[in-house]
N, C-alpha and C positions, 0 to 999 in steps of 0.2 A: 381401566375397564372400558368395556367399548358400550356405547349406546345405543348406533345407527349405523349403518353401511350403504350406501347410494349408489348403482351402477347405471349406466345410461352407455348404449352403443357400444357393447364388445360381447364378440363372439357371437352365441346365439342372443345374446340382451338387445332389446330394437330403441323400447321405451323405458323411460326411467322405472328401475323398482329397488323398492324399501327393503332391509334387512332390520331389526329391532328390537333390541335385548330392553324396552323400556315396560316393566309391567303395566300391566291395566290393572281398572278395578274390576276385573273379573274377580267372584266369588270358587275358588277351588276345592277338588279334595283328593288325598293322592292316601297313596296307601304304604308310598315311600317318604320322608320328611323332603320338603322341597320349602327351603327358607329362601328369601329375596335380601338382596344385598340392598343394604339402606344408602345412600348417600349422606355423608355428614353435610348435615346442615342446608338440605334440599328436599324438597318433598319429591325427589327421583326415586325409585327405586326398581333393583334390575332383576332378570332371572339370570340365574349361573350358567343355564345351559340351553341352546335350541338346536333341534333337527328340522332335516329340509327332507321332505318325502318325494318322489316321484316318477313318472315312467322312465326306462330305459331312453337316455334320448333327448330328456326335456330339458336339459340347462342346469343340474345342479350339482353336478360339477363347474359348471361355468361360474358360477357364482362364488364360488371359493377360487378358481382361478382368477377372476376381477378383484380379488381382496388378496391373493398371492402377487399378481401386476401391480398394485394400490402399493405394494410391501416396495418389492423392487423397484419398481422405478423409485421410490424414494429415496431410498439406500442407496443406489448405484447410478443415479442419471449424472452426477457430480464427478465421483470420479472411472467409472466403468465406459466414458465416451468421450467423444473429438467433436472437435467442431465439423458438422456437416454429416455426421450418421446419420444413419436413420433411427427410429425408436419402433421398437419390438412390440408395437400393437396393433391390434387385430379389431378392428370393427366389425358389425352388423353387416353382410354383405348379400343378403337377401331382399334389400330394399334399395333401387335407386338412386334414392336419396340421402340416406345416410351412409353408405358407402363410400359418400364424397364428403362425411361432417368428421368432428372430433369424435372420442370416445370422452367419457365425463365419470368421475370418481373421486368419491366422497366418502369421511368418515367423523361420524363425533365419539369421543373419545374424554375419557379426565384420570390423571393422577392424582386424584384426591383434592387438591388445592384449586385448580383451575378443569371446566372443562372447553375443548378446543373442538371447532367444526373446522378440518383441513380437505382441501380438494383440488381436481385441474383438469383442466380440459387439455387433450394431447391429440395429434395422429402422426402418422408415422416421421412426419419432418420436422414437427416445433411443437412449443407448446404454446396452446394457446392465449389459454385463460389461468388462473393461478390463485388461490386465497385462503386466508388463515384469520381466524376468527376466535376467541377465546370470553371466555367469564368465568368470575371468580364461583365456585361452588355454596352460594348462598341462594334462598329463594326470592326469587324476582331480580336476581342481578342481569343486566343487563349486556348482550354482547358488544366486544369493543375489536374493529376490522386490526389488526397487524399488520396485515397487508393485501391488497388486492392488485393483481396482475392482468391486463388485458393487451396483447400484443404485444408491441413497441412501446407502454404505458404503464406504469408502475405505480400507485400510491402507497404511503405507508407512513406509520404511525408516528407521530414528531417525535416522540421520545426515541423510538427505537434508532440509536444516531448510525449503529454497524448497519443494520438493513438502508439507512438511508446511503451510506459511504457505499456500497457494494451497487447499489441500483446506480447511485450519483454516475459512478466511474463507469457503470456498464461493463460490469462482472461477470456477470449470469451470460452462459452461452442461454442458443433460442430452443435449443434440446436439451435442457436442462433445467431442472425447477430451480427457482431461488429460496427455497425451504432446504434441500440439498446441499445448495452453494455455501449457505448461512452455517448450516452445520457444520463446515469445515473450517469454518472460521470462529466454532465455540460460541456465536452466538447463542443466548438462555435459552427464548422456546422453542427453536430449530432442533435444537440437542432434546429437551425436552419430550418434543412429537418424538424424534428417531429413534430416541432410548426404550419408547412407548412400544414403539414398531421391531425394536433388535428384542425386545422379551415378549415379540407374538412369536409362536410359530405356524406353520403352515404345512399341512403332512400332503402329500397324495400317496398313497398304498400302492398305487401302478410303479412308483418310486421303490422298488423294493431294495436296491441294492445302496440308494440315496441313505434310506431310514436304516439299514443294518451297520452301514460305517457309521453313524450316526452316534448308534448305539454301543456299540461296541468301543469306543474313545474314551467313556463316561466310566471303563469299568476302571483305570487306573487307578482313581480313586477308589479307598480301601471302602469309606463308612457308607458311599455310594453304591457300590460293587452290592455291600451287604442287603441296601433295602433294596436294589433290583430282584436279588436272589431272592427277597423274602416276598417281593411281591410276584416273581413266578412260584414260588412254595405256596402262597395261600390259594393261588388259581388251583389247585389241585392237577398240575402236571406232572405230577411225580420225578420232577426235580427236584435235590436235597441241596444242589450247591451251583455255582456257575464259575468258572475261572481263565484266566485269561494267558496262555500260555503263546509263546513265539509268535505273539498279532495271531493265536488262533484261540476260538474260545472252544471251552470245553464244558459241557454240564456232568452232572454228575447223580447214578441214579443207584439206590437199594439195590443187593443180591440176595436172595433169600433160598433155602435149602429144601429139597420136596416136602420138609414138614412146616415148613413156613417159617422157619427163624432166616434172623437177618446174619448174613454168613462173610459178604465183602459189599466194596463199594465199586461198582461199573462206569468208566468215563466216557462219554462217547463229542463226537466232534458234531456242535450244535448245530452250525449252517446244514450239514449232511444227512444228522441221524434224526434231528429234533422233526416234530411235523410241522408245516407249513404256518398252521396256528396257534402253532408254540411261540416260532421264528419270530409271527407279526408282534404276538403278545409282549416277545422279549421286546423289540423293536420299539414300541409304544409303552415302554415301561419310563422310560429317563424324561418323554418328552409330560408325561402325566403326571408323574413324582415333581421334577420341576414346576410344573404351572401350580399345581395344588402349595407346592413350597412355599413360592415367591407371588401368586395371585395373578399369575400370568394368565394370557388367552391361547388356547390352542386352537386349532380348525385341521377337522380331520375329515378326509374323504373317504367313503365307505369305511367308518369304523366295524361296522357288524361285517364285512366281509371274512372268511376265515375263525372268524371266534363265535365260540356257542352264546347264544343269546345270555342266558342267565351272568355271561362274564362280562357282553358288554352294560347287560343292566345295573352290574355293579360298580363298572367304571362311571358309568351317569350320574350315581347315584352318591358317588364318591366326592362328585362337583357339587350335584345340589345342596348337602347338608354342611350348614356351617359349622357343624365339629369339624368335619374332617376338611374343607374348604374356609377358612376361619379369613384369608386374604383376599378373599374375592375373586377367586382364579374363575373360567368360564370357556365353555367346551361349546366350538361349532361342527357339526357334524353333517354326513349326510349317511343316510340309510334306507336301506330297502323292507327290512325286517319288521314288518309289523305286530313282532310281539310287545316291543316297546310301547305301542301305544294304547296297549291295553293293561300294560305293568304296573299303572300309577302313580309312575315317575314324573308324569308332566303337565305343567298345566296348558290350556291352549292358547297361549300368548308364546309359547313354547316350541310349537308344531306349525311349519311351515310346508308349501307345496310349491311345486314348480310345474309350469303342464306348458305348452306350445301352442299359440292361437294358429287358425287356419295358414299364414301366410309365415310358419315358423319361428314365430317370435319368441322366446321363453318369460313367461309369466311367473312371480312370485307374490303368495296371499297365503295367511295364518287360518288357521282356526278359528284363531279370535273373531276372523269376520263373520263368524255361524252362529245363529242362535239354534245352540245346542246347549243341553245342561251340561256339566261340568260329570257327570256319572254317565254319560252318551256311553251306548259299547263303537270307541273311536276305533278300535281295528277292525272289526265287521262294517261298518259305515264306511269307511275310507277303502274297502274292499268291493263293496257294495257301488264303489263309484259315488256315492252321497256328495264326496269335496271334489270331485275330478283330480286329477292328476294321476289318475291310472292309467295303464298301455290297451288302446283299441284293437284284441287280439281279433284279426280275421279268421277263417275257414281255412286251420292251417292244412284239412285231415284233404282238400280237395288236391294237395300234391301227391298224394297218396293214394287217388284213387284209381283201383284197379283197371277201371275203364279207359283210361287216358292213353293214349297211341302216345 
């Protein structure tokens, strides 16, 4: 489960900001069950799910892409490069000065037994900086470094003797993380972290034909096939069946006879006949049922895009309740759709914004930061401009006007 998320200098990001699934002691009240995942044996405790709210424009998408770079570079700087690439990142480029620094990325994270604060400083030729930090999941246990990396400099823990042998020999190319490296070599908590990182996923919707091959692999399997089908059957799409014929899918829909009995069954070819928010629905079925399965984390970009609110309320809402989320799985999203925040699904340690200071920076702040009661009407408020992060519409109607030569 993930704790914290840290981005500093990428994309529209200038200054450091927080991402944080750690509850407060705010006092809530929802009208949907919204239970917090306890930590054994910490007085931690997390929410299942946050949304990032904000104009067209302001960075939030960018923030799920700094935690999609956070994924890949780790997974792939070891063996996806050569010595002498460059690396696939994108700084703050609306400021002078940071245009010429690193990008910086951080996350704390725990499988239960240990939690780990891993991070690094990159730009596009080397890495900078580098470090891995861990404690064991009791209260007041203390962090103990694994290792820290700064340039040509490497420290690291006496015991851990593989990290020592790989630094000794000077193993680690300088475009490449030694958390990476480590991994390939089966060291514990290098595999650990990446095992962490291989059961996130990371969705963007603009990915449409990414998420449909995605989807469509997963139907192979018989008992799998079955709860996709039945979790498009309870959306009320009025699909009875989904099947997977010559690598093509096919749903399958009720014929019924002018007096209304059911007379045959209709198949039609999904990608073509299905609507658009059927597609996504199906699409976001395997990656849901998984996380909810196994306790995974997902991050989904505009999940209410294409889907009626009430469906994406129930996928929310599906994460929040420890019945049906019993592993501690946890949904990061972003959304436009402010029925959500007046559904009762969320508390506001829950509810994030994103807005651009004067000089294009993207900013990220909670709710949490408002002294608002917990029964605030948060969709007319956040409408109302109350938190900022809404779009400053000008005089659009003056293109329009009649008078203008």
């Amino acid at each position: 489960m993930i704790l914290e998320f840290c981005a500093t200098n990428f994309l529209s990001i200038k200054d450091e900001l927080k991402l944080s699934f750690v509850a407060t002691s705010l006092k809530e009240s929802f009208t949907e069950p919204n239970d917090l995942f306890e930590l054994t044996n910490t007085d931690i405790a997390l929410v299942r799910s946050a949304v990032i709210y904000g104009a067209n424009a302001s960075g939030k998408s960018n923030v799920l892409k700094a935690f999609a770079f956070y994924k890949r570079f780790i997974t792939d700087s070891f063996k996806d490069s050569q010595v002498g690439e460059s690396i696939d990142v994108e700084n703050f480029r609306l400021n002078a000065t940071t245009i010429d620094e690193p990008t910086a990325l951080e996350a704390t994270f725990t499988d239960g037994e240990y939690i780990y604060r891993y991070g690094f400083e990159v730009d596009s030729k080397s890495v900078k900086e580098e470090w891995l930090y861990r404690r064991v999941c009791k209260k007041r246990a203390k962090e103990v470094e694994v290792f820290y990396r700064e340039g040509d400099t490497t420290t690291v823990h006496p015991k851990n003797l593989l990290l020592l042998e790989l630094v000794g020999k000077k193993m680690v190319r300088s475009n490449a993380l030694l958390l990476s490296t480590a991994a390939q070599f089966n060291e514990t908590i290098a595999v650990n972290v990446l095992h962490w990182l291989g059961d996130t996923q990371v969705l963007f919707c603009s990915e449409d034909e990414a998420l449909w091959q995605n989807a469509i692999k997963h139907l192979n399997d018989e008992t799998l096939r079955e709860r996709i089908t039945s979790f498009a059957r309870y959306a009320d799409l009025g699909i009875e069946n989904i099947t997977k014929l010559d690598n093509r899918i096919v749903s399958s829909h009720r014929q019924y006879d002018d007096e209304g009995r059911e007379v045959n069954t209709i198949s039609f070819a999904f990608n073509h006949n299905e609507s658009e928010g059927t597609i996504k629905y199906f699409s976001l079925a395997y990656p849901i049922i998984d996380a909810l399965d196994n306790g995974k984390l997902v991050v989904i970009d505009e999940l209410d895009s294409k889907l009626h609110p009430l469906l994406v309320k129930k996928i929310i809402a599906l994460f929040n309740n420890a019945q049906t989320n019993p592993k501690g799985a946890q949904l990061l999203f972003t959304a436009h759709d402010t029925y959500l925040l007046s559904a009762g699904l969320f508390r506001r340690d829950q509810v994030w914004f994103t807005q651009k200071d004067s000089f294009g920076a993207t900013e990220l702040y909670s709710l949490a930061e408002y002294k608002v009661r917990s029964t605030s009407p948060f969709e007319k408020d956040y409408l109302l401009g109350k938190y900022g992060a809404t779009p400053l519409i000008g005089e659009m109607e003056s293109i329009f006007n009649s008078s203008r030569q």
